[in-house]
C-alpha positions in Angstrom: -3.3 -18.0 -20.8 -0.7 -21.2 -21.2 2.3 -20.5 -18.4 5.9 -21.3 -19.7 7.6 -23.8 -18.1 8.7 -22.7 -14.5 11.6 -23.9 -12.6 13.0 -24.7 -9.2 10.3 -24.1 -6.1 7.9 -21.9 -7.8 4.5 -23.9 -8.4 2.7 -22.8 -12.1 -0.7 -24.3 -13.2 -1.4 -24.5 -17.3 -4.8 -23.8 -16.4 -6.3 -20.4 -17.7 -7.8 -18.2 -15.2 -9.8 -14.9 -15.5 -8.0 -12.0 -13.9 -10.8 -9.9 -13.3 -14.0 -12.6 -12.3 -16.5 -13.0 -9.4 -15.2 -15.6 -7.2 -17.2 -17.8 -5.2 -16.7 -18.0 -1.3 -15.9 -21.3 -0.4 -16.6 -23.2 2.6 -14.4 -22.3 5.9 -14.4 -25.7 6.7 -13.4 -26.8 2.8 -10.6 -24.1 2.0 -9.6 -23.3 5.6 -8.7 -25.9 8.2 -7.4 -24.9 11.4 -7.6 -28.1 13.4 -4.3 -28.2 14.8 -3.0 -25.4 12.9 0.3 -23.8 14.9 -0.6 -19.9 16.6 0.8 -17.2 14.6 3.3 -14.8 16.6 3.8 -11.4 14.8 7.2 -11.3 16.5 8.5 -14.3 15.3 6.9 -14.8 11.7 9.6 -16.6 10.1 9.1 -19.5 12.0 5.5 -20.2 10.9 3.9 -21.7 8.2 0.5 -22.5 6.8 0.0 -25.8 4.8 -3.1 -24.8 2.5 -3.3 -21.6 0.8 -6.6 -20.0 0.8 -8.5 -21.2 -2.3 -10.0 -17.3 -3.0 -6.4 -16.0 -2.2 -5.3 -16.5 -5.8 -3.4 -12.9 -6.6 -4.7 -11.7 -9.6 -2.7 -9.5 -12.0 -4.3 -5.9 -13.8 -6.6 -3.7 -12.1 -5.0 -0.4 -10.8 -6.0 2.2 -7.9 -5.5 5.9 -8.1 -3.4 7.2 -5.3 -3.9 10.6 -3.4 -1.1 12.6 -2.1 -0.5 15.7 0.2 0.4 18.8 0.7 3.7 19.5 3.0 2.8 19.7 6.3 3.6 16.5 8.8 0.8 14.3 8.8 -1.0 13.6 12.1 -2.8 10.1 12.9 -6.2 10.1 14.1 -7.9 7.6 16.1 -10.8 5.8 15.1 -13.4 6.7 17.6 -12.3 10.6 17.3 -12.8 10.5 13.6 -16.3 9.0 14.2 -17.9 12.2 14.8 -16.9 12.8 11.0 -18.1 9.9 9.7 -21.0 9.6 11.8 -20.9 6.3 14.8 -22.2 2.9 13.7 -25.9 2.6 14.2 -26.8 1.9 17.7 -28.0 -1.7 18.3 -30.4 -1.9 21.5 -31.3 -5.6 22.2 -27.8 -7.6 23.9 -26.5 -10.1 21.5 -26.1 -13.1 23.1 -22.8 -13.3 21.2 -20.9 -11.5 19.0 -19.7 -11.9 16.1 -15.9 -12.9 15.6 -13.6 -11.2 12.9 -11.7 -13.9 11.2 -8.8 -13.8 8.5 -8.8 -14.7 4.8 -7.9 -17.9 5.8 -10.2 -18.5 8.8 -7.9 -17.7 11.8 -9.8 -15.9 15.0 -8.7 -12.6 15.3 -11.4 -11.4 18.0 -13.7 -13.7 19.8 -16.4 -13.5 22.6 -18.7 -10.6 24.2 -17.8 -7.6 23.7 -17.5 -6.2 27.3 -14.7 -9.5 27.5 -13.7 -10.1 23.8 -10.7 -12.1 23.4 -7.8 -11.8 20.7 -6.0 -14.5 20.4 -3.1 -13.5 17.8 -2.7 -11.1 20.4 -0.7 -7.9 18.2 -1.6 -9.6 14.8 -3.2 -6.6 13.1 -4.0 -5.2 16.3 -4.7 -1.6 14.6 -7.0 -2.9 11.8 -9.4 -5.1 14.6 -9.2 -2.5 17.3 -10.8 -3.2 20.2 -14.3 -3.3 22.3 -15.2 -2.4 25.8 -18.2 -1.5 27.6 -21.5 0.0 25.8 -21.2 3.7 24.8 -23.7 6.5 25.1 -24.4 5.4 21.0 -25.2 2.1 22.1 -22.0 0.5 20.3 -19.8 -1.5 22.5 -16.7 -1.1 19.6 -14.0 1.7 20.5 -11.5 1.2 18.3 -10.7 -0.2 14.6 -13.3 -2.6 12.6 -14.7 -3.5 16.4 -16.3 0.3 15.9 -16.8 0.4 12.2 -18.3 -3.0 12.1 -20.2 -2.6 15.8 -24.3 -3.2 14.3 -23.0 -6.2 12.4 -20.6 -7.7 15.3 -23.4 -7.1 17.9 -26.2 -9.1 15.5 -23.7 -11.6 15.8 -22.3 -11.8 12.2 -18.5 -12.9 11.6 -17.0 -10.7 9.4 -13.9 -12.3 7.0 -11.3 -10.2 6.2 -9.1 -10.3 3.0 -5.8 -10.2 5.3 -3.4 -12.6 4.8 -2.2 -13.5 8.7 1.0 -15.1 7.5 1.4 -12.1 5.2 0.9 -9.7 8.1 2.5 -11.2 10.8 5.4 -11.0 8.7 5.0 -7.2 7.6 5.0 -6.5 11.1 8.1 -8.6 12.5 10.1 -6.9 9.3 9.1 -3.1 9.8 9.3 -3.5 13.4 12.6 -4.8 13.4 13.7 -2.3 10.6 12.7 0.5 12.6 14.7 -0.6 15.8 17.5 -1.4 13.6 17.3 2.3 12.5 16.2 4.1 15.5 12.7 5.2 13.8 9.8 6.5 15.7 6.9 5.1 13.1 6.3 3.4 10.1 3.7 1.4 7.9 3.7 -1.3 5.0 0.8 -1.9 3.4 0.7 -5.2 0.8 -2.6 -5.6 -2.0 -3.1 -8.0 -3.9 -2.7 -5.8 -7.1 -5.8 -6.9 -9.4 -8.3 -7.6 -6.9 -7.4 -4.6 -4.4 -7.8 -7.0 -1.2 -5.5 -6.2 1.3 -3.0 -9.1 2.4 -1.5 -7.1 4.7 -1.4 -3.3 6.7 1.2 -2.8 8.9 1.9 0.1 11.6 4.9 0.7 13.8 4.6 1.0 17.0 2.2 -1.8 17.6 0.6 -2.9 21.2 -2.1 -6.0 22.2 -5.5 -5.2 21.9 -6.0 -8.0 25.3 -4.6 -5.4 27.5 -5.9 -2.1 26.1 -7.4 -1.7 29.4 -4.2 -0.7 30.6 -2.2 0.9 28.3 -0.9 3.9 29.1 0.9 5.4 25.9 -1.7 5.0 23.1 1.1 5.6 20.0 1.0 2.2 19.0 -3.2 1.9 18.6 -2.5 4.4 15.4 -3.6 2.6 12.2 -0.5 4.9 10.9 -0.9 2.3 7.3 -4.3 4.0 6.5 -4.2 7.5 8.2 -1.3 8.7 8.5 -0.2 11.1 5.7 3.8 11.6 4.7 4.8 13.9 2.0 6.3 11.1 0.1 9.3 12.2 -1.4 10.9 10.5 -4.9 8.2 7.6 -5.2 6.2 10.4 -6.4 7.9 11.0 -9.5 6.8 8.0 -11.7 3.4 9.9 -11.8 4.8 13.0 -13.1 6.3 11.0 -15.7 3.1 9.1 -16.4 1.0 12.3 -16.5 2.8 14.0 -18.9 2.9 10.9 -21.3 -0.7 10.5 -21.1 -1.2 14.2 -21.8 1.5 13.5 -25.1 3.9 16.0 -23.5 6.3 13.7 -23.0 8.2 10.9 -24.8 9.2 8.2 -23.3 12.5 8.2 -25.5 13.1 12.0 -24.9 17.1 12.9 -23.4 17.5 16.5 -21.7 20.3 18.1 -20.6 20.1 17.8 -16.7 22.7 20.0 -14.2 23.4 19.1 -10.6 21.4 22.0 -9.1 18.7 24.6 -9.9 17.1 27.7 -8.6 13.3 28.0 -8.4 11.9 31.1 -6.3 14.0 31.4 -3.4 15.1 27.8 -3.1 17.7 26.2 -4.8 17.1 22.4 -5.6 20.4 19.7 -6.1 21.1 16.3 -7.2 22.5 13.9 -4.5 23.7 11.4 -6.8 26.1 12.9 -9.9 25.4 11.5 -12.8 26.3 12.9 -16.9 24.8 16.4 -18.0 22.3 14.3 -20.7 19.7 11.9 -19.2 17.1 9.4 -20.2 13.9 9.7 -18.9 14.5 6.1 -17.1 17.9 7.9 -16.0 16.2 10.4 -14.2 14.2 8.0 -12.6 17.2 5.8 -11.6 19.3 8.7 -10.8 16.4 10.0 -8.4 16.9 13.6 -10.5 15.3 16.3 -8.5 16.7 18.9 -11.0 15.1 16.9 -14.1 11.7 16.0 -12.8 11.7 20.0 -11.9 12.1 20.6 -15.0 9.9 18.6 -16.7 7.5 19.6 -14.2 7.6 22.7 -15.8 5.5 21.8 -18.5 2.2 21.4 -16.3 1.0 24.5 -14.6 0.2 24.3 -11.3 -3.8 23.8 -12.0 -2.4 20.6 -14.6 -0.2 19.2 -11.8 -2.7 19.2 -8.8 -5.1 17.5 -11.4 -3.5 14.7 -12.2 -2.3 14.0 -8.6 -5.9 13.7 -7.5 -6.2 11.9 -11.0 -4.3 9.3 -9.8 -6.1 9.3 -6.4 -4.3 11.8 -4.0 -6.0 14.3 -1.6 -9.3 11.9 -2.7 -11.3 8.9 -0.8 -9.3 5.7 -1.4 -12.9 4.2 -2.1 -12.1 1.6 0.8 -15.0 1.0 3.3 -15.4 -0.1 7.2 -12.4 1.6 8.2 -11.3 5.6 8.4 -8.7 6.2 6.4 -6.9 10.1 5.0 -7.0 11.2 1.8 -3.5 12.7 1.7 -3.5 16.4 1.0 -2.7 19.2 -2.2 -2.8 22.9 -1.3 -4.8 24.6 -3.8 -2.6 25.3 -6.9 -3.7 29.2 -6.6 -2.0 29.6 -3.7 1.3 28.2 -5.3 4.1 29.6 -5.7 7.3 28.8 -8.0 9.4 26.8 -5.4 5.7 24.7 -4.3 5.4 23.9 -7.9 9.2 22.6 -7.8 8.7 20.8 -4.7 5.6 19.0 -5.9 7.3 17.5 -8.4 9.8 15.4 -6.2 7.1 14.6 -3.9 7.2 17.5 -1.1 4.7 19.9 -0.2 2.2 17.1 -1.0 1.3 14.0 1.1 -0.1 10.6 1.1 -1.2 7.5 3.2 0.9 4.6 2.4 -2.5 2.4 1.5 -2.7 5.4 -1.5 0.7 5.1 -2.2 0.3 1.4 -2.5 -3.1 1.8 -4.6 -1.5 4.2 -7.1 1.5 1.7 -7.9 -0.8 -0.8 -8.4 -2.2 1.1 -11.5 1.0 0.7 -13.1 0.8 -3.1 -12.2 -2.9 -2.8 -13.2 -2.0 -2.0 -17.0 -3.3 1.7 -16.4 -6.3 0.7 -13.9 -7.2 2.0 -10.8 -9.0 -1.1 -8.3 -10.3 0.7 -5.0 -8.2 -1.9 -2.1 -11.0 -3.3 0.1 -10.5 -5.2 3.6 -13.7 -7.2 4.3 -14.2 -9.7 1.8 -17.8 -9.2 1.4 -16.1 -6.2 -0.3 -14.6 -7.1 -3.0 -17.5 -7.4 -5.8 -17.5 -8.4 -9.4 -20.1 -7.7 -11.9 -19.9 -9.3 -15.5 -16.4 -10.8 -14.7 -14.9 -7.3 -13.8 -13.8 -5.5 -10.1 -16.6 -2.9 -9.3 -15.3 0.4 -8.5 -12.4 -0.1 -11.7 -11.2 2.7 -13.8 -9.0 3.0 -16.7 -6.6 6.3 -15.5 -3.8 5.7 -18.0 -3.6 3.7 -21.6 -1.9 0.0 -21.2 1.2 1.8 -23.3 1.8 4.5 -20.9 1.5 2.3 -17.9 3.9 -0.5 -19.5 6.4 2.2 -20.3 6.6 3.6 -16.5 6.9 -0.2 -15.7 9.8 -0.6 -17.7 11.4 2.8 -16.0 10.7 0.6 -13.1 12.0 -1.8 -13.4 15.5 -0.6 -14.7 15.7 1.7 -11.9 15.6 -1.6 -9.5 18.1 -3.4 -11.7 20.5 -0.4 -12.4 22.4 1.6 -9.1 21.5 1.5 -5.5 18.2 -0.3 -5.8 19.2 -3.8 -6.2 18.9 -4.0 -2.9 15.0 -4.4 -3.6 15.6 -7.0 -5.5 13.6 -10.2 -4.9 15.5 -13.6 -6.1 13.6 -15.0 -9.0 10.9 -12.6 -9.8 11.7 -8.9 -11.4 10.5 -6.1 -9.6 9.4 -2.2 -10.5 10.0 0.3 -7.8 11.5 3.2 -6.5 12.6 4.7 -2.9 12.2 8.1 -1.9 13.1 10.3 0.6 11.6 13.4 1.9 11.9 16.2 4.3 9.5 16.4 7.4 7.6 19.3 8.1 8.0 20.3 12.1 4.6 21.9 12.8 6.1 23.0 16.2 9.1 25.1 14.6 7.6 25.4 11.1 10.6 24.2 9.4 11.2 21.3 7.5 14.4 18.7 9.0 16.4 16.3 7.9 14.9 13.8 9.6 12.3 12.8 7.2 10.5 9.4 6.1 11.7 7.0 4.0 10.3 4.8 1.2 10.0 2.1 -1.1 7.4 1.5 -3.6 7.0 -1.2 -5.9 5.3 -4.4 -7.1 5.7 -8.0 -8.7 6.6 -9.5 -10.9 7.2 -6.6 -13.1 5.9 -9.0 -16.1 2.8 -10.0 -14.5 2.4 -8.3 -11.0 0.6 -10.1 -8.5 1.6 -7.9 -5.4 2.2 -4.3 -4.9 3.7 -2.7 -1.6 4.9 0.5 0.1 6.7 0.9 3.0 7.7 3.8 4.8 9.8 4.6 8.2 10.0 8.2 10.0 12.5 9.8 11.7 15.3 7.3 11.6 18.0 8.1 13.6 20.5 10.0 11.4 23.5 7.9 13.0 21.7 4.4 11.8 20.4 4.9 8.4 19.8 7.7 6.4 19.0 6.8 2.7 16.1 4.8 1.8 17.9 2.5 -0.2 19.1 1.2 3.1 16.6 1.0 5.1 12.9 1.1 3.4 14.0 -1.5 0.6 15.7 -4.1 2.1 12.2 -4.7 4.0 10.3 -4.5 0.5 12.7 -7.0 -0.7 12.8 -9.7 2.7 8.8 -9.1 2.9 8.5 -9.9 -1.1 11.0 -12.7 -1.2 8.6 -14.6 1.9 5.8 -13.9 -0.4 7.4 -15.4 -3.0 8.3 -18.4 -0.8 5.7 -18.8 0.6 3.3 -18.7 -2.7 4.8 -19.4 -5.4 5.2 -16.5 -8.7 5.7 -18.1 -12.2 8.8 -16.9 -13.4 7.1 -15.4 -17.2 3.6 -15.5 -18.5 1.8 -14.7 -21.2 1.3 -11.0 -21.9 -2.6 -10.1 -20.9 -5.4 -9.4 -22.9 -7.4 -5.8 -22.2 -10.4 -5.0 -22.9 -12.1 -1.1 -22.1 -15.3 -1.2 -21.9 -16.5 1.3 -19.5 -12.7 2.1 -18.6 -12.9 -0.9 -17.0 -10.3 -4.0 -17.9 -10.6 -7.2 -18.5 -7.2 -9.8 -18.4 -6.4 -13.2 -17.7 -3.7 -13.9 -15.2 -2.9 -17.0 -12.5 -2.7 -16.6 -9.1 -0.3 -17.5 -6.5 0.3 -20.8 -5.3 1.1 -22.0 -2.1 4.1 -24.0 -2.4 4.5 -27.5 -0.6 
């Protein structure tokens, strides 16, 4: 695929590449020197920089994820070890291994060193929740208590080192933006979550509050351990709606072209449903979208029943395993349809009464960006397989028409009204915010203090990157719409990728192939620039 010519400090290569392919692991010591290389602060990640991008790091462009979401109620976060008796505990490895193994990043950088009983971490909070943490042997035999120490125990114990497909530039800077977001706000938690949309590695997961896995010894308030990116579940609000729009078009109840006559509030059951942003009585389809109408997507919600709509959420992946492996994550939850009644319906078509991790959130946008495939998100890089030049685990959930329309929606929503604030200088982006309710399990209401979101990936014309981020209970009195507070992080995160790498401007449209479901595109990757 020939690039057009790209300007100023984005790097482009004429070189065809294979979006989908196996891709050899190169040498650590070839692709990934370190000699020298400055420590990475997650506080401070504007002030570092790598000078060689990883060789394998190359962000491919089509290959989508189905996203789960769930029902209403607040989502809790569950440690690691607690959820083992689910899963089952890693198998217990007798002999002592004289050392263990170390976890590295995509790019080589130790991220936990030395025995297990005193293992060192020297990026200190750098995805602290992902690596956990290891203490003395358990009952089990497993010296992991937290995170991929756990997960990965038998393999760290035979002293393997275990690469992982995060980016520690990428992260480290996920982490200063959503923590500094959420004190800017007043928020008590949050997550971002960045994949590399075609290949489903994930450059970066980030949770708010965060601590140092060196002193878990002595911490005393354990909040900030959470891996709140992968398990905890939010009823998502608006950045649900592109899938009801998707749905229906893929089931040819819907035209993408269609105008209906929208009014500023409606009555469902018991509850009555409003519009915050007034807009004209007749509305696109890409008007709803960009107008955020909860009155329109309720009513073209009414042409699923309850059974239809509950299917194609878990179609696209919610209240279902995100197919990642080596660390727990939630499948986000849907009540059983039976149970519904009118007003649950309404609400699950604006994204309440359903709920979601923000890794699913982030997986289902990337089947938009995947042409209309879903690519399970992995985080070890032993992971992340091919066979025959495509990404195992790929599934074809929508037709590349449907999925390039809902794009499109996208993207005008980000260029029209209050989203330009998402907006990343020189690249085009697809997205949407949403905001949402939060369900108070202690006084069984919903309150106003709620999450807030941005979806989205780019460049809308070849996507490269997708990313969600979300924050919780923002302090009313510092930010209450997600158009000023979840995507002006989206946007500073996306514009240091895009500084960082590099993103031809235009390319070539992709060719698709679907055999098996599965797809097939060419596509070039990102590009370090110098």
């Amino acid at each position: 695929m020939a690039l057009r010519h790209v300007t100023g400090r984005f790097a482009s290569s004429a070189a065809p590449r294979e979006r989908v392919r196996r891709q050899e692991a190169p040498s650590a010591a070839a692709v990934y020197p370190t000699a020298g290389a400055p420590r990475r602060d997650a506080r401070t990640p504007q002030t570092r920089r790598s000078a060689v991008a990883p060789a394998h790091l190359q962000l491919h462009k089509r290959l989508l994820l189905s996203a789960a979401l769930v029902v209403p109620l607040s989502a809790a976060v569950v440690g690691f070890s607690s959820l083992g008796l689910r899963l089952g505990a890693p198998p217990s490895v007798l002999r002592e291994a004289p050392q263990r193994g170390r976890i590295l990043a995509a790019d080589g950088t130790v991220l936990a060193e030395g025995d297990a009983e005193a293992r060192r971490y020297p990026e200190g909070r750098l995805a602290a929740q992902l690596i956990g943490f290891s203490g003395a042997r358990q009952p089990g035999g497993n010296f992991g208590l937290e995170g991929l120490e756990f997960t990965l125990d038998a393999r760290l114990q035979a002293g393997e080192d275990v690469r992982l497909t995060i980016d520690p530039e990428l992260q480290a800077i996920a982490q200063g933006e959503l923590a500094r977001a959420a004190r800017e706000h007043g928020a008590e938690n949050g997550a971002m979550v960045l994949l590399e949309a075609g290949s489903g590695r994930v450059l970066a997961a980030a949770s708010y509050p965060q601590f140092d896995p060196n002193t878990h010894r002595n911490l005393r308030d354990r909040t900030g351990v959470a891996n709140r990116a992968f398990l905890q579940q939010v009823e998502p609000g608006s950045v649900m709606k592109p899938f009801l729009i998707a749905a229906l078009m893929q089931a040819g109840r819907l035209e993408a072209d269609e105008v209906l006559e929208v009014e500023s509030t409606i009555r469902v059951g018991n509850q009555t449903f409003r519009d915050v942003a007034p807009h004209d009585l007749e509305l696109s389809i890409a008007e709803m979208l960009r107008y955020s109408s909860n009155v329109g997507m309720i009513k073209l919600g009414e042409r699923f029943s309850s059974a239809e709509l509950a299917a194609w959420y878990r179609h696209f992946g919610f209240g279902k395993d995100v197919g990642l492996k080596h660390l727990f994550t939630q499948t986000g939850q849907i009540n059983d349809p039976a149970t519904w009644v009118p007003q649950d319906h309404a609400s699950a078509t604006i994204g309440q009464s359903v709920s979601a991790t923000a890794l699913q959130l982030a997986a289902a946008y990337s089947v938009f960006a995947n042409d209309g495939v879903f690519v399970p998100p992995q985080i070890v890089e032993s992971e992340v397989l091919y066979e025959d030049g495509v990404r195992v685990g790929a599934e074809r959930l929508l037709s590349p028409e449907v999925a390039e329309a809902v794009t499109e929606m996208l993207v005008y929503t980000v260029e029209n009204g209050s989203l330009t604030v998402a907006k990343i200088p020189g690249v085009t982006v697809a997205g949407k915010s949403g905001s949402a309710d939060l369900f108070d399990t202690d006084k069984g209401v919903y309150i106003n203090a709620g999450t807030l979101s941005f979806a989205g990936f780019f460049p809308a014309d070849d996507p490269k990157v997708t990313a969600v981020v979300y924050l919780q209970r923002v302090d009313p009195n510092r930010g209450s719409l997600s158009a000023l507070v979840a995507a002006p992080v989206f946007r500073r995160v996306g514009s240091e990728v895009v500084a960082h790498w590099g993103v031809p401007e235009t390319a070539a449209p992709s060719t698709l192939a679907t055999a098996e479901g599965a797809l097939t595109a060419t596509t070039t990757g990102l590009q370090r620039t110098r």
